[in-house]
C-alpha positions in Angstrom: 109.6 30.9 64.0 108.9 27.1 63.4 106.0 26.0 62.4 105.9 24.4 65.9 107.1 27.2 67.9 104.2 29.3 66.2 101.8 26.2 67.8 103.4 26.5 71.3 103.5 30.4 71.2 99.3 29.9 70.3 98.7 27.3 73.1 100.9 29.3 76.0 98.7 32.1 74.4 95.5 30.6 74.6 95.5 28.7 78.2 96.5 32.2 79.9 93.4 34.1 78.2 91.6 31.4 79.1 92.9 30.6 82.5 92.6 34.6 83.1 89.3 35.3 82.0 87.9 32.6 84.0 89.2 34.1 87.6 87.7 37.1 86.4 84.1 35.0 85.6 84.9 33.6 89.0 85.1 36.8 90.7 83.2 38.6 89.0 80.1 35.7 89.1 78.9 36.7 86.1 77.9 34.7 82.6 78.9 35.9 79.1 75.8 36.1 77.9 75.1 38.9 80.8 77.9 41.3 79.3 77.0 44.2 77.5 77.8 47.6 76.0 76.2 51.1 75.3 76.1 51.6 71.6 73.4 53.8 71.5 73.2 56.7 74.1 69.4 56.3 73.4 69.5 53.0 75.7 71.5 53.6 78.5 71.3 50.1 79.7 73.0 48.8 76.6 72.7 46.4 73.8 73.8 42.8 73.7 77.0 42.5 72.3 77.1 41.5 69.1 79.5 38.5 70.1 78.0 37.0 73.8 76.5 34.5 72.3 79.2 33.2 71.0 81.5 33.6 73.6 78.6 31.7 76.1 79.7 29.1 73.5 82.8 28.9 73.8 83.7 30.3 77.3 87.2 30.3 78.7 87.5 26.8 79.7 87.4 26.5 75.7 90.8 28.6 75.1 92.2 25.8 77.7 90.8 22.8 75.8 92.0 24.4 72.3 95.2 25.2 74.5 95.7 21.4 75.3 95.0 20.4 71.6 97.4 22.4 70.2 100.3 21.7 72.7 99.4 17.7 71.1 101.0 18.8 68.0 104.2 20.7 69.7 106.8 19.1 67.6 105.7 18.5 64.5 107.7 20.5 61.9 107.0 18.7 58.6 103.4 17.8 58.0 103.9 15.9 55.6 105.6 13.3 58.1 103.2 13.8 60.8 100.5 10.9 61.2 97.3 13.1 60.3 98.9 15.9 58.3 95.6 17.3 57.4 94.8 17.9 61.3 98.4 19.4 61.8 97.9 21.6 58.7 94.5 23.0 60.5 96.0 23.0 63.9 99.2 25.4 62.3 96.2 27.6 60.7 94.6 28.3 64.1 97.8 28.9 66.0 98.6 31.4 63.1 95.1 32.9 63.4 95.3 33.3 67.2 98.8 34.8 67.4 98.0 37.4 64.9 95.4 38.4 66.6 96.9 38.3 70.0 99.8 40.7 68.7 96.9 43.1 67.4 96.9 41.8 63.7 93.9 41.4 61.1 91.6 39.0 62.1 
């Protein structure tokens, strides 16, 4: 895979979690911040997760903005030709970091 197939792969990626995860917000009319789990059978009405706050952060709409900037760099192949080749490098390390995690990877 290219360097900028990997960034398209991310973005598709990215804007359907997103786009997904907000209907279910929708639906569901709930916050982030709201979710919980049971980690201790002691307190059966849960424990924050660990992570809510910040996924209240960065909600769903964010996977669609970091969606859109990634699809800006869709083909650039060679950073050292692109215009801001640091910012390409970073955006080809988050597409990589999102993919393996998508397909079940280390994080």
């Amino acid at each position: 895979m290219t360097p900028s197939e990997e960034i398209r792969t991310a973005a598709r990626r990215l804007r359907d979690l997103g786009e997904r995860a907000q209907r279910v917000l929708e639906r569901e009319v709930r916050h982030w911040s709201e979710l919980s789990v049971v980690l201790n059978p002691e307190r059966p009405h849960g424990s924050p997760m660990v992570w809510s706050q910040l996924t209240a952060a960065m909600p769903p709409v964010f996977a669609v903005a970091v969606a859109e900037w990634l699809e800006s760099w869709d083909g650039f192949d060679q950073p050292e030709t692109a215009p801001h080749a640091d910012d390409w490098k970073h955006a080809l390390q988050i597409a990589r970091l999102v993919n393996r995690a998508v397909e079940g990877g280390t994080r």
